[in-house]
C-alpha positions in Angstrom: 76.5 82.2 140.8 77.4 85.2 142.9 77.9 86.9 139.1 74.3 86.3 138.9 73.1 87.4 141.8 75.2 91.0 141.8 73.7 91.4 138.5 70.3 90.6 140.0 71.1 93.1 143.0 72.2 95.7 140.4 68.3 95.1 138.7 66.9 95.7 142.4 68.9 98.8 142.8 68.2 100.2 139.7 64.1 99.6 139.7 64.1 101.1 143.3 66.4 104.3 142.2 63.2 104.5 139.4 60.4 104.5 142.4 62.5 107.3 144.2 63.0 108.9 140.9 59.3 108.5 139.8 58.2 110.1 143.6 60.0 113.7 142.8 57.8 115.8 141.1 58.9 115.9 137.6 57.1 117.1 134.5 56.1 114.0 131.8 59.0 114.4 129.5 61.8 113.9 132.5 60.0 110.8 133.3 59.1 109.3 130.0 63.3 109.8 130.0 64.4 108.1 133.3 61.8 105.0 131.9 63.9 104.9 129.0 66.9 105.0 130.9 66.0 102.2 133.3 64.3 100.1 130.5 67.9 100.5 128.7 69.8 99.6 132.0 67.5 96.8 132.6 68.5 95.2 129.0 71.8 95.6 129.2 72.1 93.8 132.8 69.8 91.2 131.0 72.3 90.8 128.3 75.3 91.0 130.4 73.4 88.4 133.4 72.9 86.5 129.7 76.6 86.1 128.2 77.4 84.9 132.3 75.1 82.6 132.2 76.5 81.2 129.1 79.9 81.7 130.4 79.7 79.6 133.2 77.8 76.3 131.7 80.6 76.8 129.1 83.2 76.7 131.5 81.8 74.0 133.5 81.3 72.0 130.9 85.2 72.6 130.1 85.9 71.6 133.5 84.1 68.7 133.4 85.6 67.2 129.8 89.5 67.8 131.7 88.3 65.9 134.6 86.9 63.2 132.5 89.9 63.0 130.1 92.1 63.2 133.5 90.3 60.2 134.8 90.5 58.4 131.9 94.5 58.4 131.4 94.6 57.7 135.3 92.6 54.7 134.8 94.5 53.6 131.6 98.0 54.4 133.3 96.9 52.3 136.2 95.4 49.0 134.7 98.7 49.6 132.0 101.1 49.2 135.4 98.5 46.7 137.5 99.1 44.2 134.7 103.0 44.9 134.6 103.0 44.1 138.6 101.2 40.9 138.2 102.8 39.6 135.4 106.3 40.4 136.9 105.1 38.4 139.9 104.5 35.4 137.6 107.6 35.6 136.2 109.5 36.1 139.4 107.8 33.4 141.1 108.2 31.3 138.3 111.8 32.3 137.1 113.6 30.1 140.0 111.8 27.1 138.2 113.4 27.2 134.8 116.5 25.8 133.8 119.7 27.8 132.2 120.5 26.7 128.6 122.9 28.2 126.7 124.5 25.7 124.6 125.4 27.2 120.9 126.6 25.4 117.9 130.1 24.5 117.5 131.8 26.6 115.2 134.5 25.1 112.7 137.2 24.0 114.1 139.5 25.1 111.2 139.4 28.0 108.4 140.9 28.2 105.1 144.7 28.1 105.7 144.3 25.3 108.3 144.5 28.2 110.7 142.6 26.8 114.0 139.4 29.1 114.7 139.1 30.3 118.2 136.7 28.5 120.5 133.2 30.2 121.0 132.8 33.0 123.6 131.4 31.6 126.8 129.4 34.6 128.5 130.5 35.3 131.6 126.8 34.8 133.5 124.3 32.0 133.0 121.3 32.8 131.0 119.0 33.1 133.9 121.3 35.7 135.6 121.7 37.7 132.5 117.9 37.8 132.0 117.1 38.6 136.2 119.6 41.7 135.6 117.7 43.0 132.9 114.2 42.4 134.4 115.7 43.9 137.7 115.8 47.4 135.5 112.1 47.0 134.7 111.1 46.6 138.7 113.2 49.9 138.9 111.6 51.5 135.7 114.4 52.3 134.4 113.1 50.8 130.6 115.1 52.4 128.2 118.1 50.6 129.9 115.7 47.4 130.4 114.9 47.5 126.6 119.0 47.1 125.6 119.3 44.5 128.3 116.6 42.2 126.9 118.1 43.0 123.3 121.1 42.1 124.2 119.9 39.2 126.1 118.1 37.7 123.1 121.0 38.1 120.9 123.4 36.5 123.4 121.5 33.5 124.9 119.4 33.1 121.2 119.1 29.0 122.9 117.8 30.1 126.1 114.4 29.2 127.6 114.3 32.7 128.6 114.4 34.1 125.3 110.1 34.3 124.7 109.8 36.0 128.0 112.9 38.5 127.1 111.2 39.3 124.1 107.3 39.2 125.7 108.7 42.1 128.4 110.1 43.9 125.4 106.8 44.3 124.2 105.3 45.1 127.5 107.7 48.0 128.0 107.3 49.3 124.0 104.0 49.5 125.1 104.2 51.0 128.3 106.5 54.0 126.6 103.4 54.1 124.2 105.6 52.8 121.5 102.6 50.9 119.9 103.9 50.0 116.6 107.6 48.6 118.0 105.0 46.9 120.7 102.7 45.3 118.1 105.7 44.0 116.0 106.8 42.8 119.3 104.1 40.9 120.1 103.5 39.6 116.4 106.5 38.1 116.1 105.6 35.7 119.3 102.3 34.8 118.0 103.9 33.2 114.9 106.9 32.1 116.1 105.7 30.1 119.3 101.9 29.7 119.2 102.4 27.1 122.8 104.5 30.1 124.3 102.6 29.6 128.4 102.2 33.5 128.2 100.5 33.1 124.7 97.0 34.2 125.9 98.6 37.6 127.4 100.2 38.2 124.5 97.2 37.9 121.9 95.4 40.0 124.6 97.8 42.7 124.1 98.2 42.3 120.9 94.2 42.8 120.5 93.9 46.1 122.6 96.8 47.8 120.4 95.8 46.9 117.4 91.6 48.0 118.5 93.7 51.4 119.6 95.5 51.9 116.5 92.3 51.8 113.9 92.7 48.0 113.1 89.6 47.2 114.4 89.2 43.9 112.0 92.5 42.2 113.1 92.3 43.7 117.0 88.9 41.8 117.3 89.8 38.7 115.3 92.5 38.3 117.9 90.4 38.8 120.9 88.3 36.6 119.9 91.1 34.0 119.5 91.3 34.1 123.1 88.0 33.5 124.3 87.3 30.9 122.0 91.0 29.2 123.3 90.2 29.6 126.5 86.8 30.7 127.2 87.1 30.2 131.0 90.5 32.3 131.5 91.0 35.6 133.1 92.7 36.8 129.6 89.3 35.2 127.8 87.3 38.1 130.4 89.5 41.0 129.5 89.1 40.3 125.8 85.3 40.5 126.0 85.8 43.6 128.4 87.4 45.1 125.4 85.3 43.7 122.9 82.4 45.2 124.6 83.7 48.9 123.9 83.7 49.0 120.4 80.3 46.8 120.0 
């Protein structure tokens, strides 16, 4: 604006230099040439007050795209870690609940040779302390580190209660990290394996919104739709219509 209005000022100036130039006495052909001279001056600041014009609805418009796209990451980053606090308040609330199993199959008690097999490793920490140390790393977002822990959790306590919901946070941090294909895997994988998992309605809601954000729009809204015809009355049933509603 103050562009605009210095090239207006420089207009003003100009036409009243003309008046005090058309005053002097001054034979016709002088003055024919200080008209042409303003008329040119004019049409250039007319051009120039033009291109500023343009200028600035170009950059506000610039501005206002980076403002939008800042807003919308901001919003995504905060529902992403909004859901990660709630659901690790369910789970801590209900962790204290559920037992520890880790029995494991006997292994042979003899090899060829009649040479006696050693016993099976007993891990040092019950299941449920195992699986609080590696959850402990998500709280501190440390997830590269939380990711190896459940991992390793999974592979060491395969028997464990714990294991869905060591493999459900596995796909909540792949997605955090924006991993989405290791994070759609992730959350596959529980959906066929344990269709009664208690978390099963998060899960296909997850599932849903990274499948709808990586182009497979036919499976991401089958899913979605899975959970509002499960459980049409559920807080997971209102955030798949939510994102059912942006691509319709």
């Amino acid at each position: 604006m103050r562009l605009l209005q210095t090239a207006g000022a420089a207009v003003v100036m100009t036409a009243a230099s003309f008046v005090s130039y058309a005053q002097e006495p001054v034979n016709g052909e002088s003055l024919r040439q200080a008209q042409g001279e303003l008329l040119l001056q004019i049409e250039q600041l007319r051009q120039e007050t033009q291109a500023l014009r343009g200028l600035m609805e170009e950059l506000s418009y610039q501005l206002g795209q980076m403002s939008s796209d800042q807003k919308t990451r901001y919003l995504d980053l905060d529902q992403r870690l909004g859901e990660l606090v709630r659901i690790q308040k369910e789970a801590v609330a209900a962790g204290p609940a559920q037992g520890s199993t880790t029995a494991s199959d006997p292994s042979p008690g003899a090899t060829a040779g009649n040479v006696v097999a050693s016993p099976p490793v007993t891990p040092e920490v019950s299941d449920q302390d195992a699986y609080n140390a590696a959850f402990q790393l998500i709280r501190e977002r440390q997830f590269e580190e939380a990711l190896a822990a459940m991992e390793s959790f999974i592979e060491t306590y395969p028997n464990s209660d714990l294991v869905l919901d060591a493999r459900f946070w596995r796909g909540q941090v792949f997605d955090v990290l924006g991993r989405d294909e290791e994070a759609i895997e992730a959350f596959k994988s529980i959906t066929l394996a344990a269709p009664e998992y208690r978390r099963i309605l998060q899960v296909k809601v997850k599932l849903g919104k990274l499948l709808l954000k990586n182009q497979d729009v036919m499976n991401g809204r089958k899913i979605l739709q899975e959970v509002i015809t499960q459980a049409p009355e559920s807080v997971e049933a209102g955030l798949a219509s939510r994102e059912l509603e942006k691509i319709n």
